[in-house]
C-alpha positions in Angstrom: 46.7 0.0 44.1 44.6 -0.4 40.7 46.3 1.3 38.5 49.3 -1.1 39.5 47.3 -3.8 39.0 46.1 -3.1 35.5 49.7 -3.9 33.6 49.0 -7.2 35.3 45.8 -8.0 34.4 46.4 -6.8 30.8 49.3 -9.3 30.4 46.9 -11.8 31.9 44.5 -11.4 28.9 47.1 -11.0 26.7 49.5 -14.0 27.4 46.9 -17.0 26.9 46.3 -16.2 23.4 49.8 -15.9 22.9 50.4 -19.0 23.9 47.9 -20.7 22.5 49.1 -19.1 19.0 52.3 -20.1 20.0 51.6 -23.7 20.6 49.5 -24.3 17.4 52.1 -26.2 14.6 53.8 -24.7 12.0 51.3 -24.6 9.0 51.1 -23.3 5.2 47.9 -23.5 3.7 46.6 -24.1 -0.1 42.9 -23.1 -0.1 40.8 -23.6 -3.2 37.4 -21.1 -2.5 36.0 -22.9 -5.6 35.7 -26.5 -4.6 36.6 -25.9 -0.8 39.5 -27.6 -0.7 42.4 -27.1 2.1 46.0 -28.7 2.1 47.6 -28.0 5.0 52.0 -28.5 5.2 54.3 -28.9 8.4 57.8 -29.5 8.5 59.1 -29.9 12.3 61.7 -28.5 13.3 62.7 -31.9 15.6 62.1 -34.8 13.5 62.3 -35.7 9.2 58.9 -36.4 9.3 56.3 -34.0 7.3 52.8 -33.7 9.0 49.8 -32.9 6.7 46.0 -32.2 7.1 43.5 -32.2 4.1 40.1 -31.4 4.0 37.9 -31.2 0.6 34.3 -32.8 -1.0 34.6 -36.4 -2.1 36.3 -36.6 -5.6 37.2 -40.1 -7.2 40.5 -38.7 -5.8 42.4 -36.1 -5.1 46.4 -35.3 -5.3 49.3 -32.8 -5.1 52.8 -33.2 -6.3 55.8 -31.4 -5.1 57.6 -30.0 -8.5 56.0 -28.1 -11.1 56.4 -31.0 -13.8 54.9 -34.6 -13.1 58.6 -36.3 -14.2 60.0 -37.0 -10.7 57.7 -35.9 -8.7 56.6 -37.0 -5.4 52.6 -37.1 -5.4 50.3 -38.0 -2.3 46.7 -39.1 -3.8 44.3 -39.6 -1.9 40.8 -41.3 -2.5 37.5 -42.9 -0.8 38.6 -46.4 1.3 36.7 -49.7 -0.4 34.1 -49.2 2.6 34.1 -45.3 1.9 34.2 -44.1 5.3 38.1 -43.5 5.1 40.5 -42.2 3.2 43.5 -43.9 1.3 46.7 -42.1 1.0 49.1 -43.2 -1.6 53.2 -42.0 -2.0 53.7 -42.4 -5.7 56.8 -41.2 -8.3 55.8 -39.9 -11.5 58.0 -40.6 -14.8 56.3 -38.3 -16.6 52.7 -37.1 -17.9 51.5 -40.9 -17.2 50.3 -42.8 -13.9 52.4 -42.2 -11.3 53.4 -45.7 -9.6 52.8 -47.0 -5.8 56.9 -45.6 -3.8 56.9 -48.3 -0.9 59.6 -46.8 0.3 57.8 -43.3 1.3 55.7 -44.3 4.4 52.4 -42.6 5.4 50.4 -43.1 8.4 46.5 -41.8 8.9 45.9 -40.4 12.4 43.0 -40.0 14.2 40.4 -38.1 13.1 40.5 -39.0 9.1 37.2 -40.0 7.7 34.7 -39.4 5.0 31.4 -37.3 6.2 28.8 -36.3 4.6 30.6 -36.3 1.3 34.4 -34.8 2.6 37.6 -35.9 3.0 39.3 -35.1 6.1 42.7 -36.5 6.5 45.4 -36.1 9.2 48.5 -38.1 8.3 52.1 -38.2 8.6 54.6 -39.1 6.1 58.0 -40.4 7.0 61.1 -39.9 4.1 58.7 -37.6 2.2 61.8 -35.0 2.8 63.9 -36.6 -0.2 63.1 -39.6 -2.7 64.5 -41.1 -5.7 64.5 -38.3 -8.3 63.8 -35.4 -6.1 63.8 -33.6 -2.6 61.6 -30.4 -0.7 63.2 -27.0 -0.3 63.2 -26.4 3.1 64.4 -23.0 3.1 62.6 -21.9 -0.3 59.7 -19.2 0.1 58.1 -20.4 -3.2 58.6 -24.6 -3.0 56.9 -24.9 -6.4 53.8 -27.6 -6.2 50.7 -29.2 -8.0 47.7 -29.9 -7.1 44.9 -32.7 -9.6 41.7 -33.6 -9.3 40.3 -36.9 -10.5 37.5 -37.1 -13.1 34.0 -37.6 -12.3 33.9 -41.8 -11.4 33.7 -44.4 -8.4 37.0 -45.2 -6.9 36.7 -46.8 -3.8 40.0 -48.6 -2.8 41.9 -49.4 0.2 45.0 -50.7 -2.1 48.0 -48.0 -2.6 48.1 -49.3 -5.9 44.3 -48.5 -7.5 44.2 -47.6 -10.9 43.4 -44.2 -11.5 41.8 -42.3 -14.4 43.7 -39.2 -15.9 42.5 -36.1 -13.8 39.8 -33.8 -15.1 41.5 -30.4 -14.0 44.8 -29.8 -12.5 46.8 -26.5 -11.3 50.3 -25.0 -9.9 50.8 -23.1 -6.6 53.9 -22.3 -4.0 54.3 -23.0 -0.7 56.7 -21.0 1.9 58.5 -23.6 3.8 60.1 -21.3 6.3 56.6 -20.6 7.6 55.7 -24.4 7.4 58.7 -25.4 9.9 58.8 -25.0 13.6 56.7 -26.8 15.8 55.6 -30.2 14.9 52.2 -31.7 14.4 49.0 -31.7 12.0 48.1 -28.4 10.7 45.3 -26.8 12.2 42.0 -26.6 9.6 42.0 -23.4 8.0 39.9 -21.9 5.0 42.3 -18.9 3.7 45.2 -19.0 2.0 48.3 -18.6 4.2 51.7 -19.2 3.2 50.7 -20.3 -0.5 50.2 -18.6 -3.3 48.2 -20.0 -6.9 50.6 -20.2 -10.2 48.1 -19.4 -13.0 44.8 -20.8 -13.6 43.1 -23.8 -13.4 43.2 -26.5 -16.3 40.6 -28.4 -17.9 41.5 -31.8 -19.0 40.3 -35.3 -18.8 41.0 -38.3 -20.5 40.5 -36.9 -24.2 42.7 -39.8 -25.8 41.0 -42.9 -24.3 37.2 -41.2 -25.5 38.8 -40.7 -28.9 40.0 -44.5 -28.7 36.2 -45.6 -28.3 34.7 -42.9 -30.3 36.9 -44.2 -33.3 36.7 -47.9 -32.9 32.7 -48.0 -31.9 31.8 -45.6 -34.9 33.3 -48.3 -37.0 32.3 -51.4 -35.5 28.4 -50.2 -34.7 28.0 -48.0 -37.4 30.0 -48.0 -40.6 30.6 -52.2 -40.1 26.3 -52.7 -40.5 25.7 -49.7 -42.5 28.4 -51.5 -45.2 26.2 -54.8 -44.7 22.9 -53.3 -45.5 23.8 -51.0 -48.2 26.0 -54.0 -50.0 23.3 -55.8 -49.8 21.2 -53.5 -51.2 23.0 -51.6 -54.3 24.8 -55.0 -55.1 28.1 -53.0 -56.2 30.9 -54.3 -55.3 33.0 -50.7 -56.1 30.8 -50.1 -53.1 31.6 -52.3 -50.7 35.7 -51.6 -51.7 35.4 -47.9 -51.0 33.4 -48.2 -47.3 35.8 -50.7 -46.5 38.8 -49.0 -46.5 36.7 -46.2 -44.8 36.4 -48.8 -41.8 39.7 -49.7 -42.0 41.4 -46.5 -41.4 38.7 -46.0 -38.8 39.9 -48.8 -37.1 43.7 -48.3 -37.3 43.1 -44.4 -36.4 41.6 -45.8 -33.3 44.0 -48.8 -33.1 46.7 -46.1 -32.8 45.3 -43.8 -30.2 44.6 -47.1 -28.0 48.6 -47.5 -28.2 49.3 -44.3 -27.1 46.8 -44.6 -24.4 48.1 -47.4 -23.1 51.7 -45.9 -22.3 49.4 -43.7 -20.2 48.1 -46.1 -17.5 50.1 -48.5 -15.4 47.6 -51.3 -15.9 47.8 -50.9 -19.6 51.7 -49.8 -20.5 52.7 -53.2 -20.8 50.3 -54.8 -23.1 49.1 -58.0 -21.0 45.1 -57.4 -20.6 42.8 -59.4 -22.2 41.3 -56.0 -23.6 44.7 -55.1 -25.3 45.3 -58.7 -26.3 42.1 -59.4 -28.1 42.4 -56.0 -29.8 45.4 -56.7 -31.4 44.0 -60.4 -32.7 41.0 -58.4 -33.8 43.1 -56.2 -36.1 45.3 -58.5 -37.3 41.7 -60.5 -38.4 40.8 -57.7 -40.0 43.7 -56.8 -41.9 43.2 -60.7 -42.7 39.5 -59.5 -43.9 41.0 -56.9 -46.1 43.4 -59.4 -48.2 40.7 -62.0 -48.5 38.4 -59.6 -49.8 41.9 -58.4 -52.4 41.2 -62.1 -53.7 37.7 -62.3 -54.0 37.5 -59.4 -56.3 39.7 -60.8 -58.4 38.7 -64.3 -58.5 35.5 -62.6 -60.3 37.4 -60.5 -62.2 39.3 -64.2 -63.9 35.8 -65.9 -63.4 33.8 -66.0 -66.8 30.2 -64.2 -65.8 27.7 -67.2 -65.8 24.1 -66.5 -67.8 22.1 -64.0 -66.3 19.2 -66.7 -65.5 21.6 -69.2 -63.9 22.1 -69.7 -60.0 25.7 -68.2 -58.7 27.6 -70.3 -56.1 29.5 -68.8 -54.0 33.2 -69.4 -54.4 34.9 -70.9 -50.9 37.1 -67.5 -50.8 33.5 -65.6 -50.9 32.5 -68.2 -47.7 35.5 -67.3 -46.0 35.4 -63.6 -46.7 31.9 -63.6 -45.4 32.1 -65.7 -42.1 35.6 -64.2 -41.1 34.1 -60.9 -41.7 30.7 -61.6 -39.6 33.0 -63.7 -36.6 35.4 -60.3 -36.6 32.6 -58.0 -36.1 31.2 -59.9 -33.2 34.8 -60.1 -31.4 35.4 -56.1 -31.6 31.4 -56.3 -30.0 32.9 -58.3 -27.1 35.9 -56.7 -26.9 34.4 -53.5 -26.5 32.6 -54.0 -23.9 35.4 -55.1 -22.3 37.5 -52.4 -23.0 34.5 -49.9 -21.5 35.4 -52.6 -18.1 39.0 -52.3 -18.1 39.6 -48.1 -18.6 36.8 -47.9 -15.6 34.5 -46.2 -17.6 31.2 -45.7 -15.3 28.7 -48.4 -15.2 25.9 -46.2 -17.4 28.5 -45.7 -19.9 28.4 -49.9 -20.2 25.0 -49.9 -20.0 24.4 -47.7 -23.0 26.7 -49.6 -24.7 25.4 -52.3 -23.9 21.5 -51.2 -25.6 23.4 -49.9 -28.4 25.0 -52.9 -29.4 21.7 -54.6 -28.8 19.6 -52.1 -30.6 22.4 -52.4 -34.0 22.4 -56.5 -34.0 19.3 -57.4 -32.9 17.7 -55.9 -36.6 21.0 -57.6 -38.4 20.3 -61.0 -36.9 16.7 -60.4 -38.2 17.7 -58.7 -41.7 20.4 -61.7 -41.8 17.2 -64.1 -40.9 15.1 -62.8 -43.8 17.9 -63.3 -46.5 18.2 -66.5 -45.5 14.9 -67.5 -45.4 14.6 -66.0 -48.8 17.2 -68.4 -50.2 16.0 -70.7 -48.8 12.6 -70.5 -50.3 14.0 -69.3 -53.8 16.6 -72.6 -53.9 13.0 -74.9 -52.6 11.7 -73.0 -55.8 14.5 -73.6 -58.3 13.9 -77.5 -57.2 10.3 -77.6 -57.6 10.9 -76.1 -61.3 13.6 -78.5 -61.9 10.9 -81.1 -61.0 8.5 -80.1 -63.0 10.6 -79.9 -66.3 12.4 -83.1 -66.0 8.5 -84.4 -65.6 7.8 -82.7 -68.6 10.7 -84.0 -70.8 9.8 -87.7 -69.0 6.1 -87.3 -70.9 7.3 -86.3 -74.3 9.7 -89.6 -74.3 8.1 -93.4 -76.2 6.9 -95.1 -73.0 9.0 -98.5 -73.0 6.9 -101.5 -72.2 6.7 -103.4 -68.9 6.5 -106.9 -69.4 3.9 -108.9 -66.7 5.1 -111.1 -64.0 4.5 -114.4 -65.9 4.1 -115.9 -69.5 7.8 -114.3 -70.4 9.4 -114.0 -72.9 7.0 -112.5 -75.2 6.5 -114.2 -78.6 9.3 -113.3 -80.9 11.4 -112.2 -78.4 15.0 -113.4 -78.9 15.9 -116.5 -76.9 17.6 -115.7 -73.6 21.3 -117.3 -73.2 22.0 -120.1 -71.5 24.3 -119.4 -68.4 27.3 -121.5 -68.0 27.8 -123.1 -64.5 
């Protein structure tokens, strides 16, 4: 009787798991050992609908593309909820290697069990018409569906808006996925740390936003540094060769960086089409300075046609010289401003501002002072040239014949000629 029994009870052990296997969905898996990431892939076998799972540590976001070039590609990114205990999924269409923008038309819904703890995201969504999309489509029978995968750089997103600006991602790689193994059985993925079904295309890249650093680098070393380092050394040697040559120094600082924050701008969907105050401002800014560079053309040579006054005589300075001066001192404080907007506007983090905040502080703070000083100094030196004027006109007054004041009363004087008579 038992040894009849045993086939039994063997298939009694044996069939559960089966089963259970069995019943768990379709599922390839893209695990990253380095950051602990997991993205999950089903494609039912009964519906157009693609189920996905995600699990990884909170970046600013995260995102993966099908394709292996960003032009056409449909991208999921996902990032932190504004209230950062949920996570945001967004279907966009890339154009190219810029921003992708917000597809409407691909729908995603967050099931149960997505939040953010202890630092993770843990999604479990499904997207409807994520099969095909304007410019592209999934390969359901391919064994190597070529994807991407992007992290975001190192900053605070928090967002419950499809359409959040993003900054350009600080590393991003390739990998394929097997579809066949991904279809069958519908439903979320089941979490998994190993790599099943997917395979990594060549290493990771480094990246990050290199362009929009080189944008500020340029523009801040010019306005913070060359701009008062021209002031005070001006000031000092008194040579107007000088002030030529740093000028034009500043000047192609500025239009390096004037350029880079063009290209930038074709980057970011916020910024490709020119409208922000930041963008505005910066092109008023270098037409003023452009502006700056003529009037300075005309000052030099309005000295050059100028006869030189004596050494010892006070100089005036010309209106052109007042205009130069002012327009060059309002300008300076404008790219300040502007600045720190710009800092706002690309997202930079909010101890980037503050630094550039003290900085700007720390550089005009001793200008106002230096710019107090020489005007004080005038001030005293013109209060000099007065006093001295005083004192010679009082000294050519005493070397003139003192005329005679004749009293009140007993007038004319003897021998003085007889007043006329007025005629009524």
């Amino acid at each position: 009787m038992l040894p009849s029994l045993l086939p039994i009870l063997l298939l009694a052990l044996i069939l559960p798991s089966r089963v259970s296997s069995d019943s768990n969905p379709a599922a390839s898996t893209l695990y990253l050992s380095e950051t602990g990431t997991t993205f999950s892939l089903n494609i039912p076998n009964n519906s157009s609908d693609v189920y996905i799972y995600f699990s990884s540590p909170a970046y600013s976001w995260f995102a993966v593309g099908a394709g292996d070039k960003m032009a056409g590609s449909l991208m999921l990114i996902m990032y932190p909820s504004a209230n950062n205990k949920n996570v945001t999924v967004s279907p966009r269409i890339a154009t190219g290697n810029s921003e992708p923008t917000f597809a409407p038309e691909i729908q995603i819904s967050v099931l149960p069990g997505t939040t953010i703890f202890n630092d993770s995201f843990v999604l479990n969504a499904i997207c409807h018409n994520c099969r095909s999309w304007n410019g592209g489509s999934l390969d359901l029978t391919a064994v190597s569906q070529p994807w991407m995968y992007a992290f975001g750089p190192a900053i605070d997103l928090y967002s419950d808006s499809p359409e959040a600006p993003l900054r350009r991602h600080r590393e991003y790689g390739y990998f394929t996925m097997d579809m066949n193994q991904a279809t069958g059985l519908g439903g979320v993925p089941i979490p998994s740390t190993s790599m099943n079904g997917a395979r990594l295309v060549g290493d990771v890249v480094m990246d990050g936003d290199k362009a929009s650093v080189t944008h500020g680098i340029l523009i801040v070393f010019a306005v913070l540094i060359l701009y008062p380092l021209n002031v005070i050394l001006v000031g000092f040697f008194k040579s107007m060769k000088f002030h030529v040559v740093f000028s034009i120094i500043i000047m192609c600082f500025i239009l390096a960086g004037f350029g880079v924050g063009i290209y930038v701008s074709g980057e970011y969907n916020r910024s490709k089409h020119f409208t922000s105050a930041h963008q505005i401002f910066g092109f008023i800014i270098v037409a003023i300075f452009i502006a700056l560079a003529a009037l300075g053309g005309l000052v030099s040579r309005q000295r050059r046609v100028q006869p030189t006054p004596a050494s010892d005589a006070p100089r005036k300075a010309s209106t052109l010289e007042l205009a130069h001066t002012w327009t060059g001192r309002g300008v300076w404080v404008l790219a300040i401003i502007n600045g720190g907007t710009g800092l706002k506007f690309s997202s930079s983090p909010m101890h980037t501002q503050i630094i550039y905040a003290l900085v700007t502080i720390a550089i005009a703070l001793p200008l106002v002072i230096v710019y107090s000083i020489m005007w004080r100094r005038r001030r005293v030196k013109k209060e000099e040239e007065e006093e001295d004027r005083d004192v010679v006109l009082q000294a050519y007054y005493a070397t003139q014949p003192k005329q005679e004041v004749y009293p009140a009363q007993g007038y004319p004087p003897q021998g003085y000629p007889p007043q006329q008579q007025q005629r009524w």
